[in-house]
C-alpha positions as a printed NumPy array, in Angstrom:
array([[ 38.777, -16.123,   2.931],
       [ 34.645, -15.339,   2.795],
       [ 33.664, -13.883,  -0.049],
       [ 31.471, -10.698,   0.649],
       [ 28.716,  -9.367,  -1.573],
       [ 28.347,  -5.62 ,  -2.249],
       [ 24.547,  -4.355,  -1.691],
       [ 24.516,  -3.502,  -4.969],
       [ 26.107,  -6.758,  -6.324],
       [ 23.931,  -9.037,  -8.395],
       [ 24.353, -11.869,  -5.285],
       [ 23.303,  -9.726,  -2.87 ],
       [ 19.993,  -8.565,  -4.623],
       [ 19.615, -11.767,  -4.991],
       [ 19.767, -13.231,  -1.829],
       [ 17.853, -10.033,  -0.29 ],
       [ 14.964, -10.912,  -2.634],
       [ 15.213, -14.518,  -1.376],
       [ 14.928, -13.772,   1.864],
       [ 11.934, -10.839,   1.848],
       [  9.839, -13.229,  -0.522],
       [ 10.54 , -16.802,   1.993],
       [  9.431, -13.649,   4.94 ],
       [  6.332, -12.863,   3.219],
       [  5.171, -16.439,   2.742],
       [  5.693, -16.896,   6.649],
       [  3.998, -13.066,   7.639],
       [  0.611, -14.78 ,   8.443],
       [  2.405, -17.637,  10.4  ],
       [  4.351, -15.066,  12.702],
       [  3.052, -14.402,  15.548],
       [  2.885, -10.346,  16.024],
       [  5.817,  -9.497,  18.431],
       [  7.919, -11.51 ,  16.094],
       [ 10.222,  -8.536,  14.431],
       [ 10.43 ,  -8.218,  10.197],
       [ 12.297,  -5.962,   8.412],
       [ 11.478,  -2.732,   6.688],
       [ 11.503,  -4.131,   3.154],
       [  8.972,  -6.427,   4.5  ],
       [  6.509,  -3.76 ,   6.168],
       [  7.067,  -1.613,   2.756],
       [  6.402,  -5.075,   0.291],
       [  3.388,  -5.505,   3.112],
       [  2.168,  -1.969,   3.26 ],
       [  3.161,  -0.671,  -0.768],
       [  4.317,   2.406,   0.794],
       [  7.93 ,   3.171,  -0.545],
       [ 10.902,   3.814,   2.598],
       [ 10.801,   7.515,   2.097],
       [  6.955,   6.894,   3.334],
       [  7.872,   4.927,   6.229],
       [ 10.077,   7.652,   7.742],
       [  7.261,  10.296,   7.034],
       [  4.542,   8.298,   8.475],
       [  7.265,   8.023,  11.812],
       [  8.259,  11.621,  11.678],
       [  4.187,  12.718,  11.719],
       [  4.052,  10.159,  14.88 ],
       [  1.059,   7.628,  12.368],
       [  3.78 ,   4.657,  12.664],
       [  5.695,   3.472,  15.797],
       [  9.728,   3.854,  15.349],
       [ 10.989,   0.836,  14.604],
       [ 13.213,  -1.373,  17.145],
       [ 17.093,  -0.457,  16.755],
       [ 19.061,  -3.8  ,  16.521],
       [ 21.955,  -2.24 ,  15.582],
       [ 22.66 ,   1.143,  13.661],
       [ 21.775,  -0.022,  10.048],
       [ 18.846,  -2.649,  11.813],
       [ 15.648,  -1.786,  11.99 ],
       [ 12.47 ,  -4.264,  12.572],
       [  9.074,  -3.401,  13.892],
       [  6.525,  -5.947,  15.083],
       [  4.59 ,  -8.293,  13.159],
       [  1.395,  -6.885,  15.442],
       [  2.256,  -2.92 ,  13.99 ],
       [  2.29 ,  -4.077,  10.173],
       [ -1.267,  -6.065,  10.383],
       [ -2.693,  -3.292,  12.253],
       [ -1.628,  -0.814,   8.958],
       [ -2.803,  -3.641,   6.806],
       [ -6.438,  -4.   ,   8.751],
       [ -6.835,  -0.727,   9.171],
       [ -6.392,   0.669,   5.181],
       [ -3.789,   3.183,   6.559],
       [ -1.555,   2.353,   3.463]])
């Protein structure tokens, strides 16, 4: 039987935290229509999720790409272009 890890389980944070630090030491590597996540773009941008969704909702940020209903990614190219331009 696989053993499954609660979000909120100390294993889970844990791996999470792996996974959006290894994706931060690759970010410059990527080329831009490679797709991160949205902890990534708010670790990359400081803005918080609530300020992801607002900057969407006023139209400043493109919505992200819909890999399932819980997955959403946007492209490499979208989170330099905050970064370059000092729209965080």
């Amino acid at each position: 039987m696989a053993t499954e890890h609660h979000q909120s389980s100390p294993a889970y944070q844990s791996g999470k935290q792996k996974r959006l630090e290894a994706s931060l030491k690759l970010f410059e590597h990527l080329p831009d229509c490679a797709l991160i996540e949205e902890d990534v773009l708010c670790a990359l941008t400081g803005w918080s999720r609530a300020t992801v969704w607002r900057e969407i909702g006023e139209g400043r940020l493109p919505r992200p790409i819909k890999l399932g209903p819980r997955s959403n990614r946007w492209r490499v190219g979208t989170a330099r272009s905050i970064i370059h331009t000092g729209d965080k």
